[in-house]
C-alpha positions as CSV (number, residue, x, y, z in Angstrom):
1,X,-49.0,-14.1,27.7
2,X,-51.2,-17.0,29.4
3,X,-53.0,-14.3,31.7
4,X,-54.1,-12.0,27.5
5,X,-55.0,-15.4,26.1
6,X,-56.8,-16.7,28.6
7,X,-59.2,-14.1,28.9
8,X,-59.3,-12.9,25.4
9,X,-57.8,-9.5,26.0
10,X,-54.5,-7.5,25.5
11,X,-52.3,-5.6,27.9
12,X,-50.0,-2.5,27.8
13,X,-46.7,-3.1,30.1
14,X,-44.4,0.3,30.8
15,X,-41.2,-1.0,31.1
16,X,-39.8,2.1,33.4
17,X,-42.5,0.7,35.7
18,X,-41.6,-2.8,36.0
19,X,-38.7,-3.2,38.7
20,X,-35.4,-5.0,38.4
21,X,-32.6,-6.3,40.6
22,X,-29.2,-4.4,40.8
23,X,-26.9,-5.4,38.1
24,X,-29.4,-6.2,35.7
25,X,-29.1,-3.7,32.9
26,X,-25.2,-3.9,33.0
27,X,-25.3,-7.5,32.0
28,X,-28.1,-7.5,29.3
29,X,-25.8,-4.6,27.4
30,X,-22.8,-6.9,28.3
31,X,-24.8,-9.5,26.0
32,X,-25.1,-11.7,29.1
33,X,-28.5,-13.9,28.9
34,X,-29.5,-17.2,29.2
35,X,-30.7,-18.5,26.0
36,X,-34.0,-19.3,27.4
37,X,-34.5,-16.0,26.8
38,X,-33.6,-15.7,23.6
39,X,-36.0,-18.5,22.8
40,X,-38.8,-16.6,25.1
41,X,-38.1,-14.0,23.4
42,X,-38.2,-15.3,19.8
43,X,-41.3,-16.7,20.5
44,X,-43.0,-13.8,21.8
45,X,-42.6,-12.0,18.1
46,X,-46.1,-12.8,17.1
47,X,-48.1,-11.8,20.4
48,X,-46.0,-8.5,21.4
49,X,-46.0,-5.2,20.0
50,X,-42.3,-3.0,21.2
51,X,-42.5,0.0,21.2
52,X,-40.1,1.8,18.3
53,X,-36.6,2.6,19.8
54,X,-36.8,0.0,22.6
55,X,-33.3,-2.0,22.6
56,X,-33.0,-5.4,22.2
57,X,-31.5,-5.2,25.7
58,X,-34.9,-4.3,26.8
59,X,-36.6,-6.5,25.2
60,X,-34.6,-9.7,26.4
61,X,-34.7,-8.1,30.1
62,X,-38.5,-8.6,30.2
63,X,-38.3,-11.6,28.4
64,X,-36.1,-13.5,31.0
65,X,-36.0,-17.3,31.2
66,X,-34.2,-17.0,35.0
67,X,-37.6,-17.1,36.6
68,X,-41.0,-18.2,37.3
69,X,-42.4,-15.1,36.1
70,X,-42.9,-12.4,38.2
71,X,-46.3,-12.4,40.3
72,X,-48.7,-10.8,38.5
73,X,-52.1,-9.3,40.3
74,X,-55.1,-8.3,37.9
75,X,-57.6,-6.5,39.4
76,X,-60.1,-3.8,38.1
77,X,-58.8,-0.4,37.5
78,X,-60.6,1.1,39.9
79,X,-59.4,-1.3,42.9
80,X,-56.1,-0.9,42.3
81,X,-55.2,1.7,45.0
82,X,-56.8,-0.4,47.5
83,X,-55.2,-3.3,46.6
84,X,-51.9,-1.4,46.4
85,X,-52.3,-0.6,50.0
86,X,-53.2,-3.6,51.2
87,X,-49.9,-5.0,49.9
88,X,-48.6,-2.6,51.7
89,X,-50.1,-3.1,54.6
90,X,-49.4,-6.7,54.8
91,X,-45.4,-6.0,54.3
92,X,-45.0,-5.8,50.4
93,X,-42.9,-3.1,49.8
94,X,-42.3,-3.8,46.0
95,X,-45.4,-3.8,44.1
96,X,-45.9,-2.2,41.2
97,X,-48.6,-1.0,38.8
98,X,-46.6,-1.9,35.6
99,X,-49.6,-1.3,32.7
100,X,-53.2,-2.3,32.0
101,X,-55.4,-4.9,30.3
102,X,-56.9,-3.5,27.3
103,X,-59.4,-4.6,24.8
104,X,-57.9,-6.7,22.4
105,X,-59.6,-10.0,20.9
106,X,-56.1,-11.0,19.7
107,X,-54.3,-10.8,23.0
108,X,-51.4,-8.7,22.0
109,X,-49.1,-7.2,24.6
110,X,-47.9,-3.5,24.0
111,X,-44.2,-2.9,25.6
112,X,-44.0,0.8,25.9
113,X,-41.0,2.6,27.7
């Protein structure tokens, strides 16, 4: 949300891309969250657009209060191969390309599955 509004632009997150720990989907249909994030997530309502038919599990997964946020790179589309392999190179076996920045003046954030 910070990263969008800072810069004056949008972003389109695919939620099959972004990785999760073992467990985690289990508990969110168990109704198990913190009610961070149901408060992150309530107040997300005005700057992200879900995609039609994504749960309310889903959307309280990538609205999680348990962390810091995820580290999130942006770099230019056309670097992000090399950076990808210079992750790699340097150990990180986990990164992921999990959407886009987009053109969008009112910062919106598209969750697509």
């Amino acid at each position: 949300r910070e990263m969008v509004q800072g810069s004056g632009v949008g972003a389109r997150i695919s939620l099959a891309s972004v990785p999760t720990i073992p467990g985690l989907w289990l508990l969110a249909e168990d109704g198990i969250a913190p009610g961070g994030s149901k408060r992150n997530l309530d107040s997300l309502r005005d700057v992200v657009v879900w995609e039609d038919g994504l749960s309310y599990e889903a959307k309280i997964v990538l609205a999680d209060a348990q962390t810091s946020g995820g580290l999130l790179i942006s770099v230019a589309s056309d670097k992000a191969d090399d950076l990808m392999s210079s992750l790699a190179d340097h150990g990180v076996s986990d990164a992921r390309i999990i959407g886009e920045v987009l053109d969008d003046p009112k910062a919106r954030i598209t969750v697509t599955s």
